[in-house]
Residue, then its C-alpha position, 0 to 999 in steps of 0.5 A: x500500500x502506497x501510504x506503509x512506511x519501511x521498515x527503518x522509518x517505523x523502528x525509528x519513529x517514537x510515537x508520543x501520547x495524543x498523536x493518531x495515526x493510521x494503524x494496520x489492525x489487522x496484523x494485531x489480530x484483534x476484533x478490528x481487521x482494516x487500516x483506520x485512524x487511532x490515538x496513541x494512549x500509552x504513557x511516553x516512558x513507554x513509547x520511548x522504550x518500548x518496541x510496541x504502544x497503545x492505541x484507542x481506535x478512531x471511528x466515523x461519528x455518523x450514526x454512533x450514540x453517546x457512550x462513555x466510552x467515546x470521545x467525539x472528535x470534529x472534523x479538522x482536528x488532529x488532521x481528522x478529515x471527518x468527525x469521528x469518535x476516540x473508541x476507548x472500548x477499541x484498545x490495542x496493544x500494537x508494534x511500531x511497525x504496524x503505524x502508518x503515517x502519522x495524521x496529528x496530534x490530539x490538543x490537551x483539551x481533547x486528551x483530557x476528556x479521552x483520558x476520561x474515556x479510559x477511565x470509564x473503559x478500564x472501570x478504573x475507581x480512583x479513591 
């Protein structure tokens, strides 16, 4: 495919928190099967690391209610070129090598509430 990366460029790339790409799940073997969008959710110490990252999926909004576990994210942001949601229920844990190009990356504002996503995902109970 025309936008994948060689090999040198994937293993050099560090990604940071906050930034999407386009991932190749389907070489996760997971539930998702097809190249999309999605954010980098693991914490840079383990970005830096690490050989692989987490990701939450990014999917179309159309069509799709409000859930806890969603993030709605406007058409322009981070290099978005349609409003989609953050699917904090979509995780994946990922190699290097399966990040395509990188598209941009989230505002504080927007990783905040993607934080707050996770936390519902994850049932995380802070006391």
């Amino acid at each position: 495919m025309a936008h994948r990366l060689s090999q040198a460029d994937r293993r050099e790339r560090t990604p940071k928190r906050g930034e999407i790409y386009l991932v190749d799940f389907a070489a996760a073997g997971g539930s998702l099967k097809k190249i999309r969008p999605a954010v980098i959710v693991q914490n840079d110490m383990g970005n830096e690391f690490a050989p692989h990252t987490i990701v939450a999926a990014l999917r179309d909004a159309k069509g799709k209610s409000p859930l806890p576990v969603f993030v709605r994210v406007p058409r322009g942001v981070a290099g978005l070129t349609k409003d989609s949601i953050v699917d904090c229920a979509q995780l994946a844990t990922i190699t290097r090598e399966q990040l395509g190009p990188r598209w941009g990356s989230l505002p504080a504002e927007w990783m905040t509430a993607v934080d707050r996503a996770l936390v519902a995902s994850l049932g995380i109970a802070f006391q």
